[in-house]
FILO-479312 format. One record per residue (C-alpha): residue number from 1; residue in one letter; x, y, z. Coordinates in steps of 0.25 Angstrom, whole numbers, m for minus. Example, Ala and Ser with C-alpha at 12.3 -4.5 7.8 and 13.67 -1.06 7.14 Angstrom:
# residues 2
<site num="1" residu="a" X="49" Y="m18" Z="31"/>
<site num="2" residu="s" X="55" Y="m4" Z="29"/>
# end
This chain:
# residues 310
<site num="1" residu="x" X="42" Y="m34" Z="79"/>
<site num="2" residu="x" X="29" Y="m44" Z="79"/>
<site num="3" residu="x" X="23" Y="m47" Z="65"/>
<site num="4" residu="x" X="11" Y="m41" Z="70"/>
<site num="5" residu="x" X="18" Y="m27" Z="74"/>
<site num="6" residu="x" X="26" Y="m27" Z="60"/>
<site num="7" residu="x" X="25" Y="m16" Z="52"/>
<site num="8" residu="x" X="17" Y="m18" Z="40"/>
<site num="9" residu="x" X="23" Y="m9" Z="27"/>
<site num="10" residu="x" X="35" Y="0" Z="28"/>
<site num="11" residu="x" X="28" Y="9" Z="39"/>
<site num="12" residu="x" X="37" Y="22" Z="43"/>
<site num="13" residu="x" X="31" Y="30" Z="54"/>
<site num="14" residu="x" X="32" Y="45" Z="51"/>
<site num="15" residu="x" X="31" Y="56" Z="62"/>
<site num="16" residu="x" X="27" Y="71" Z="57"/>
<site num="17" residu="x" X="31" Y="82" Z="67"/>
<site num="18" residu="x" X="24" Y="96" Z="63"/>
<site num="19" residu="x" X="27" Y="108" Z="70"/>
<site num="20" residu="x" X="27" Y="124" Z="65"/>
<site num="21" residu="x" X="41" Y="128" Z="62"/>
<site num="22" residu="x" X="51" Y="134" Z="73"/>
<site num="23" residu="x" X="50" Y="124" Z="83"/>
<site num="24" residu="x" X="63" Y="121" Z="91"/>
<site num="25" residu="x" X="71" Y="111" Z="88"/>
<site num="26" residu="x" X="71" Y="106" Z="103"/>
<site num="27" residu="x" X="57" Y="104" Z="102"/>
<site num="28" residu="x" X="56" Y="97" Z="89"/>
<site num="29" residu="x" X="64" Y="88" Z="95"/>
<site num="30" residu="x" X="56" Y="85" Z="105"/>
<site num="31" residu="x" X="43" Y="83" Z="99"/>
<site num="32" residu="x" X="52" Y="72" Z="91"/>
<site num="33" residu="x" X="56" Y="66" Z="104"/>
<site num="34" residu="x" X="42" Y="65" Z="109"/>
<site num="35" residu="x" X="35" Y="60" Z="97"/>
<site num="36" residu="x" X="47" Y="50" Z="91"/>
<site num="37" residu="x" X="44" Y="41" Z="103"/>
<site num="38" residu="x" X="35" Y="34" Z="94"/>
<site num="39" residu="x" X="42" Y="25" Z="82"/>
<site num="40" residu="x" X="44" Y="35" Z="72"/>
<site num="41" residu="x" X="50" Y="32" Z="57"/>
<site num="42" residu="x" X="50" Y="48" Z="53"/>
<site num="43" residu="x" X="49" Y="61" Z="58"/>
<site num="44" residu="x" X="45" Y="73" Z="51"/>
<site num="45" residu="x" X="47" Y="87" Z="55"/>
<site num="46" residu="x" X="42" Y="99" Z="45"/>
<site num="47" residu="x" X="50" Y="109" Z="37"/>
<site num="48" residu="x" X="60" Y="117" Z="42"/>
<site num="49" residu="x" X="54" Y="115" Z="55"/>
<site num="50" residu="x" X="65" Y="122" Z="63"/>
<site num="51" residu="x" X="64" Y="135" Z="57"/>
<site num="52" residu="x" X="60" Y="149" Z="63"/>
<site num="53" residu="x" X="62" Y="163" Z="58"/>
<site num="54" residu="x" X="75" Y="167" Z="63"/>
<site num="55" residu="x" X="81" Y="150" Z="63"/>
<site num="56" residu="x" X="93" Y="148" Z="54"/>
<site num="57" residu="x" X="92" Y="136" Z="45"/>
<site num="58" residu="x" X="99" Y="124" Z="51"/>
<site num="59" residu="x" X="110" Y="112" Z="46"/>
<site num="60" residu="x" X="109" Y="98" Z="45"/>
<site num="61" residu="x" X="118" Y="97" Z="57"/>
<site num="62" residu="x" X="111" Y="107" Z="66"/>
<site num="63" residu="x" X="103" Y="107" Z="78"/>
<site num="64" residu="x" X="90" Y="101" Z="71"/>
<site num="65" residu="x" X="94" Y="90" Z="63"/>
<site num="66" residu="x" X="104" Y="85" Z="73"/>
<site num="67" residu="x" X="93" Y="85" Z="82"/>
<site num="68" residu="x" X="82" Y="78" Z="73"/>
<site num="69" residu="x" X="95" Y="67" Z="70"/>
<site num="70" residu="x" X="96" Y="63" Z="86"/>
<site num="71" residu="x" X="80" Y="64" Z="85"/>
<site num="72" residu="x" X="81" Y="54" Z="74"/>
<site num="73" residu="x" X="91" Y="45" Z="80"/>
<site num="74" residu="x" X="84" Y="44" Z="93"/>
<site num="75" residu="x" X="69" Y="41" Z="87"/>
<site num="76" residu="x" X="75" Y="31" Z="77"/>
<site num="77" residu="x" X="68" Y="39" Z="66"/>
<site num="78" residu="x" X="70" Y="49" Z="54"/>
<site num="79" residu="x" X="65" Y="63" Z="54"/>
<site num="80" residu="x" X="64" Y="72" Z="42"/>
<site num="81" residu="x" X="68" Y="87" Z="49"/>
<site num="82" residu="x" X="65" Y="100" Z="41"/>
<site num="83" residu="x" X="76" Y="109" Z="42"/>
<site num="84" residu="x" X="80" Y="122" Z="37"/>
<site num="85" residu="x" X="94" Y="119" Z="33"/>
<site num="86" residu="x" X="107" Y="126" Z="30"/>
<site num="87" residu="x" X="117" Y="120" Z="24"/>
<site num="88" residu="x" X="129" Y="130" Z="22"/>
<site num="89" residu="x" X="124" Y="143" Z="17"/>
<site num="90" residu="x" X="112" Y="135" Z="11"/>
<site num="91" residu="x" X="98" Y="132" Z="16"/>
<site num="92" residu="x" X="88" Y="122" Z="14"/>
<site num="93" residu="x" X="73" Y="118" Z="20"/>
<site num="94" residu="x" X="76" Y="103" Z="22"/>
<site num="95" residu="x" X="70" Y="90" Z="28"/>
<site num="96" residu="x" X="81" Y="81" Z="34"/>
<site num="97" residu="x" X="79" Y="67" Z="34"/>
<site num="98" residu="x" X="87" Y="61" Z="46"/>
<site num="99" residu="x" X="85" Y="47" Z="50"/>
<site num="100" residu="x" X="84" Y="36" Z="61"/>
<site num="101" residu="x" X="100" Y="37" Z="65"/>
<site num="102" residu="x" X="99" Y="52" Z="66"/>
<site num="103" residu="x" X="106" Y="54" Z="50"/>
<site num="104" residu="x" X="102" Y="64" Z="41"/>
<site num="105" residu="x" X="97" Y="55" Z="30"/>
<site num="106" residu="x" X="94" Y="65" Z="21"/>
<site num="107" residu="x" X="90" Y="80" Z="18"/>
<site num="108" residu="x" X="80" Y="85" Z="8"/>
<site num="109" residu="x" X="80" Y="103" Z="6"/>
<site num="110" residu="x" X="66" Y="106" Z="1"/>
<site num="111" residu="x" X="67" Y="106" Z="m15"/>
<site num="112" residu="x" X="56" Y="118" Z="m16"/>
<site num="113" residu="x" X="59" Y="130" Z="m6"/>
<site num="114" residu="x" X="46" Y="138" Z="m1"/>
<site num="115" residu="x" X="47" Y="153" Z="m6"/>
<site num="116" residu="x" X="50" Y="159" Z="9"/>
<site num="117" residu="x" X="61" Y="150" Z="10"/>
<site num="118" residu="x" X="69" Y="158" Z="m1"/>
<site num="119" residu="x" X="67" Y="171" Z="8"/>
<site num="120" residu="x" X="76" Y="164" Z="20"/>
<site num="121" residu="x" X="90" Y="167" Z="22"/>
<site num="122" residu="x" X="97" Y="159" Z="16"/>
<site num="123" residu="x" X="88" Y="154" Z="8"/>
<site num="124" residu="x" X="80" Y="141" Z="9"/>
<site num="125" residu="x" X="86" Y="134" Z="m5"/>
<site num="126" residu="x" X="80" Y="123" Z="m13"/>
<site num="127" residu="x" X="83" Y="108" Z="m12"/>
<site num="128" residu="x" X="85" Y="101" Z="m25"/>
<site num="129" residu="x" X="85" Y="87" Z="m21"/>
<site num="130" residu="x" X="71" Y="78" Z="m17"/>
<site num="131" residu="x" X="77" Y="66" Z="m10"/>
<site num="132" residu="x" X="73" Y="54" Z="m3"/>
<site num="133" residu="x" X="79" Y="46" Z="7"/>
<site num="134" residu="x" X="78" Y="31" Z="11"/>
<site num="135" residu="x" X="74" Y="30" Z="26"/>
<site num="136" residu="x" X="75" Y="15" Z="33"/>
<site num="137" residu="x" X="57" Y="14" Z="32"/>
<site num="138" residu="x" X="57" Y="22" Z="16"/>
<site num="139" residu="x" X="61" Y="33" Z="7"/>
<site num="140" residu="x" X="57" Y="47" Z="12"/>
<site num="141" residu="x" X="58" Y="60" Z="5"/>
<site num="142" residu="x" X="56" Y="74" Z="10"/>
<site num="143" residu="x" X="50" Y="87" Z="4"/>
<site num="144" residu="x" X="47" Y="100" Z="12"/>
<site num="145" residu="x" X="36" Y="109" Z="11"/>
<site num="146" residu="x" X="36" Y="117" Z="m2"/>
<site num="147" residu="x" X="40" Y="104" Z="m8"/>
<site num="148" residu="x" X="25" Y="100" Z="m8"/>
<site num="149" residu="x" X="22" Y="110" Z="m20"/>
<site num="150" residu="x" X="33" Y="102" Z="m30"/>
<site num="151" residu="x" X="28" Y="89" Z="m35"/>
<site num="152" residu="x" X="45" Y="85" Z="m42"/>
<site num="153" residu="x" X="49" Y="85" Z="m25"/>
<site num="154" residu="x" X="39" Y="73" Z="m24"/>
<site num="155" residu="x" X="41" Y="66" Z="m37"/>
<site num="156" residu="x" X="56" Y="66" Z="m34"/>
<site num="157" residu="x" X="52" Y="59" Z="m19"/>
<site num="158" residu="x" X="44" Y="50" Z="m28"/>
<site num="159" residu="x" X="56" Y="46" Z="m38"/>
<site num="160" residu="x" X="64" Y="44" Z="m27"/>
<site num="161" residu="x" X="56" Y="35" Z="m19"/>
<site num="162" residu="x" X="51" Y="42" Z="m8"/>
<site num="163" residu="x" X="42" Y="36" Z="0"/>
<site num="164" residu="x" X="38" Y="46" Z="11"/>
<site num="165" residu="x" X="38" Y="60" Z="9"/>
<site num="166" residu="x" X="42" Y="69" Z="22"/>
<site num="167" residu="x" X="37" Y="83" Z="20"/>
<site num="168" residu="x" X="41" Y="94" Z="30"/>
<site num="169" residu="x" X="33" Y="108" Z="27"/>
<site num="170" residu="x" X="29" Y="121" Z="32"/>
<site num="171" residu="x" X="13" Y="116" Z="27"/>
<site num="172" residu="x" X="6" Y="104" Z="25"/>
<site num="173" residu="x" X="4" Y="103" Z="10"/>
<site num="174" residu="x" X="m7" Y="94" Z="10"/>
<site num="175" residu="x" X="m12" Y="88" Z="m3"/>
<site num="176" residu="x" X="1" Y="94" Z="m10"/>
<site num="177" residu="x" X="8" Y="82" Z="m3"/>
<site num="178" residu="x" X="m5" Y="72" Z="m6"/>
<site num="179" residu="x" X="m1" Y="75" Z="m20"/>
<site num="180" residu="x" X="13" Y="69" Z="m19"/>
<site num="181" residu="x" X="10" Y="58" Z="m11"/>
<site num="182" residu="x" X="m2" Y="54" Z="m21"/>
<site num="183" residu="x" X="8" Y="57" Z="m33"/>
<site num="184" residu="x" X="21" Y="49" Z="m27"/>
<site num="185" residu="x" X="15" Y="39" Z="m17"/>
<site num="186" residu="x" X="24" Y="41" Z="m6"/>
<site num="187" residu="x" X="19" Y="44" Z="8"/>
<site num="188" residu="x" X="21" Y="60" Z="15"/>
<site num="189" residu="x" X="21" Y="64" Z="28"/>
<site num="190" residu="x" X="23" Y="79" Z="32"/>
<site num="191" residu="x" X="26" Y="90" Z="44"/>
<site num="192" residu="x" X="24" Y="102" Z="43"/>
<site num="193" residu="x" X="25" Y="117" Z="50"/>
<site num="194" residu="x" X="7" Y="114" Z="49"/>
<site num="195" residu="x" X="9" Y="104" Z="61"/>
<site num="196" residu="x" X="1" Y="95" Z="52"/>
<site num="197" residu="x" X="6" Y="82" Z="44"/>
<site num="198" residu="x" X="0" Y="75" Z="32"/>
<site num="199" residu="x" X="4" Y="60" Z="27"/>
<site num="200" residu="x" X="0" Y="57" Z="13"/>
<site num="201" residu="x" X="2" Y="42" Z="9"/>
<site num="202" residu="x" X="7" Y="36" Z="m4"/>
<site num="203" residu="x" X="m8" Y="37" Z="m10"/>
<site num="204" residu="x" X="m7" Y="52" Z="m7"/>
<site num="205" residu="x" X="m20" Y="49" Z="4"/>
<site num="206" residu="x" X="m15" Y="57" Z="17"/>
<site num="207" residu="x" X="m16" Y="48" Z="28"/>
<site num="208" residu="x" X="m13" Y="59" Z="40"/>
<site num="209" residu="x" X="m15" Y="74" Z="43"/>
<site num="210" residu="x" X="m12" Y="78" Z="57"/>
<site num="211" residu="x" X="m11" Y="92" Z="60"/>
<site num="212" residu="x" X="m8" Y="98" Z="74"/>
<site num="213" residu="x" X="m5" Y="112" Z="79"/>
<site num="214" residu="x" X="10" Y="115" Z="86"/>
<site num="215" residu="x" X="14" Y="99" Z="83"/>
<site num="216" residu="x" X="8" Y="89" Z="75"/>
<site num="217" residu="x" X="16" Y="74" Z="76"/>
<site num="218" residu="x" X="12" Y="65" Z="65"/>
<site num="219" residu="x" X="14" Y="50" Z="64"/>
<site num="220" residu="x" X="11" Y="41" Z="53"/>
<site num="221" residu="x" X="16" Y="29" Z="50"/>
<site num="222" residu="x" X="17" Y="27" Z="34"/>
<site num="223" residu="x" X="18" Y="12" Z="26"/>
<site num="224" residu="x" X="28" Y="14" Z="15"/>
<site num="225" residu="x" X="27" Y="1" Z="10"/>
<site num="226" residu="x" X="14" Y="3" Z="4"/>
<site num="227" residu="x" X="12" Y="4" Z="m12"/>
<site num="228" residu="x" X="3" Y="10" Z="m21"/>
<site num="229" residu="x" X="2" Y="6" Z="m35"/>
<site num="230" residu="x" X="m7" Y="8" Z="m49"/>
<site num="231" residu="x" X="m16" Y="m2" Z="m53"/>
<site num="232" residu="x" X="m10" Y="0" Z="m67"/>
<site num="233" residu="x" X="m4" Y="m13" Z="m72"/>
<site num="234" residu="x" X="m2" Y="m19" Z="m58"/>
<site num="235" residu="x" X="m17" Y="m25" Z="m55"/>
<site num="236" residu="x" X="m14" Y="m40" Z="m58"/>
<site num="237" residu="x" X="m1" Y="m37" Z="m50"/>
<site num="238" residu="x" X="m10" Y="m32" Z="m37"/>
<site num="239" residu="x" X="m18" Y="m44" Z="m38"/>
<site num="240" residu="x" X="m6" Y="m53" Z="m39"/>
<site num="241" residu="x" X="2" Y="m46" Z="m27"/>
<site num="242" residu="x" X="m11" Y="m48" Z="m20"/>
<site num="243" residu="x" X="m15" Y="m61" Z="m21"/>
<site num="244" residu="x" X="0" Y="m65" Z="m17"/>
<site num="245" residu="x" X="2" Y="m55" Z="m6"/>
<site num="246" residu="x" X="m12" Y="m53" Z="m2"/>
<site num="247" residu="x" X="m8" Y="m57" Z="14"/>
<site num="248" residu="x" X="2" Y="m47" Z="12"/>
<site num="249" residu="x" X="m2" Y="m34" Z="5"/>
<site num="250" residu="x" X="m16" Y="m27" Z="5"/>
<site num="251" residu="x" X="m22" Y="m16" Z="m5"/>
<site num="252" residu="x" X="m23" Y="m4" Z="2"/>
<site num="253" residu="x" X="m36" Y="4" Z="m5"/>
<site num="254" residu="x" X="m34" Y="5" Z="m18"/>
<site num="255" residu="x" X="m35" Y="18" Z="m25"/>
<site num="256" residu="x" X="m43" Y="17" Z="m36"/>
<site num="257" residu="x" X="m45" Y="30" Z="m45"/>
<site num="258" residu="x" X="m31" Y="29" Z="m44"/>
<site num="259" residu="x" X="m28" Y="14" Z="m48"/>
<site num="260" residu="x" X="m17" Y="13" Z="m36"/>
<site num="261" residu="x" X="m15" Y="2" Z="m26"/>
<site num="262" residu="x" X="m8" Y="1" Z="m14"/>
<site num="263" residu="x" X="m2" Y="m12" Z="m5"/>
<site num="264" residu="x" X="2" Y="m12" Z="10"/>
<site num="265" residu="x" X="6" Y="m23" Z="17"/>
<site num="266" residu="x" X="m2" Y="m32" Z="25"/>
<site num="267" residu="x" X="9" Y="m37" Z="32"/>
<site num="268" residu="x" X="22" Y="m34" Z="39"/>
<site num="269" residu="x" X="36" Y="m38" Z="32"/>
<site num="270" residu="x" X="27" Y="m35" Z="17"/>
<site num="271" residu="x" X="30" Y="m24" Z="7"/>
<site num="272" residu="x" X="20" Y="m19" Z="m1"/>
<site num="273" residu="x" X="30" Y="m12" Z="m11"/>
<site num="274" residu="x" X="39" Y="m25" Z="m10"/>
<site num="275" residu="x" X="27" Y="m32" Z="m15"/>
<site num="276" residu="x" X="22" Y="m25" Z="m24"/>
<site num="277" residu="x" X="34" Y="m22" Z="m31"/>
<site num="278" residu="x" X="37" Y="m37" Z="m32"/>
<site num="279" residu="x" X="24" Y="m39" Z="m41"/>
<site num="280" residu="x" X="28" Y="m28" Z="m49"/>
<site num="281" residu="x" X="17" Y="m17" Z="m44"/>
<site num="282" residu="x" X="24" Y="m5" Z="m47"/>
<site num="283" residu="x" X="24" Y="6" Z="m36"/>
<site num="284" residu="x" X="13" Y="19" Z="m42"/>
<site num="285" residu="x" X="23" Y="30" Z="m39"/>
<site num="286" residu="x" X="34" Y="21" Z="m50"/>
<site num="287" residu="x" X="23" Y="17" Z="m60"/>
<site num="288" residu="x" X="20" Y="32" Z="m63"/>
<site num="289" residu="x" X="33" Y="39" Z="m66"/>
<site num="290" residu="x" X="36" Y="25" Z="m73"/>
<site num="291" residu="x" X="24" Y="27" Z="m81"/>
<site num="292" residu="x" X="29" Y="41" Z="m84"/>
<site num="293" residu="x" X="42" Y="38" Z="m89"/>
<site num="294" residu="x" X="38" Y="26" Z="m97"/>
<site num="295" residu="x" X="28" Y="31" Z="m103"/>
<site num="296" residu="x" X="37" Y="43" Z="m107"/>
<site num="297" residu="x" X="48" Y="35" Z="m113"/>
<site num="298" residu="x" X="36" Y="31" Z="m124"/>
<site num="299" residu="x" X="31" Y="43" Z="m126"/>
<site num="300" residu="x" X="46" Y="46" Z="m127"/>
<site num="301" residu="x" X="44" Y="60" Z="m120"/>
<site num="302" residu="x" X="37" Y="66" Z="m107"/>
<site num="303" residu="x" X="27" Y="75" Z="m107"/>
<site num="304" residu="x" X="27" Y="89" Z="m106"/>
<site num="305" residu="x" X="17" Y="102" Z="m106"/>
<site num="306" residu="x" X="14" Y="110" Z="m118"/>
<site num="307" residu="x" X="5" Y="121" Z="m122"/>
<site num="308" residu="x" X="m9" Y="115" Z="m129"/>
<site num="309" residu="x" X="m20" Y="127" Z="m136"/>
<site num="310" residu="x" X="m32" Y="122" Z="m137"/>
# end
């Protein structure tokens, strides 16, 4: 690869496929087979996207996800597959990760069931873990649908690192993800039965909303090297990093009512994050909780609610 066609940041080139549920599986596949043709990091398919009224759930080494794995394999990229999973006499709404080989790299059973789904038989039961899996371009978590409405799902994608957020769902949410992104700074990317996507970036702006009847394909290609930081503590720090790396980083528009920052980089073979972290320019989303616990420890408490009369 030339200099000049180098990739500048830690690009990853996410594709959202959004359909209404119950299309075949024959037909999912080919959609992925037309549109992977293109260089494509991630795909995302929406919730449960197989299911129909009289459709059993299906296991991990079913007809579907072996199907997504040879997809996978043969367009050199990962896909995130919503399924409605049995697993022995248990059920689950899941979004399996499987990556560039065609290997399930990792499961995650939606933590808050929507109320129809307790209605199903068996059952559709809670997920009690919120992971996050290291891909080969960043860490990716998942949540599905319903998971929108609980802010501990997102805070756990946060603690663990998460860097992008796949989120299969029945609906399209809207603002109710903005607010996670603004909180936890990570990018999301969704598909959905609405046939719409959004992409919110790590300053919670959304950068894409594309909405098509029948199919709508989505591609957007995300930096995950950029940072964002508080202007707390770090401004002779900025000026420092900038008058030594100037060539090599640039501000991108600083958000003042917020005191935040943000750095990309200019050039290819330079990290943002590297750099910054190397002048000691503590990431936003570590300087908050730190705050919190540190400033706990003095108070030598946390803080609770209680009743005041006026």
């Amino acid at each position: 690869m030339s200099e000049t066609n180098a990739p500048i940041g830690r690009p990853v080139r996410v594709m959202s496929l959004s359909f209404n549920a119950g299309k075949s599986l024959d037909d999912v596949a080919a959609i992925i087979d037309r549109e992977a043709v293109l260089p494509t990091d991630l795909i995302a398919l929406p919730e449960t996207w197989h299911i129909t009224e009289t459709s059993p759930p299906q296991p991990l080494d079913g007809p579907i996800i072996t199907r997504m794995r040879q997809l996978a394999r043969k367009h050199n990229t990962y896909i995130v597959c919503g399924l409605d999973r049995a697993d022995g006499a248990h059920r689950w709404n899941s979004a399996v990760l499987i990556d560039r080989r065609g290997e399930i790299a990792g499961v995650y059973d939606k933590v808050y069931v929507f109320w129809g789904e307790f209605d199903k038989k068996p059952i559709v039961e809670n997920g009690t873990v919120v992971p996050v899996f290291q891909c080969d371009f960043g860490r990716v978590g998942m949540a599905i649908c319903f998971d929108a409405n609980f802010s501990n799902v997102w805070d756990l994608l946060a603690e663990q690192g998460a860097e992008l957020v796949i989120w299969p769902s029945a609906y399209s949410a809207g603002t109710t993800l903005q607010a996670h992104a603004i909180r936890h700074h990570y990018y999301i990317v969704t598909s959905t039965w609405a046939c719409d996507c959004l992409a919110y970036d790590i300053t919670g702006r959304q950068i894409l909303y594309t909405k098509q009847p029948g199919l709508n394909v989505t591609r957007v290609t995300l930096d995950l090297d950029r940072s964002i930081h508080h202007l707390d503590f770090n401004c002779d720090k900025f000026k420092k990093l900038m008058a030594e790396h100037g060539e090599d980083l640039e501000y991108e528009p600083v958000m003042h009512l917020e005191g935040w920052n943000l750095f990309r980089a200019k050039r290819p073979g330079v990290s943002a994050r590297a750099l910054t972290k190397q002048y000691g320019i503590e990431d936003l989303r570590d300087y908050i909780p730190r705050s919190r616990r540190e400033i706990d420890v003095m108070r030598g408490h946390g803080i609770r609610g209680g009743n005041q009369t006026a």
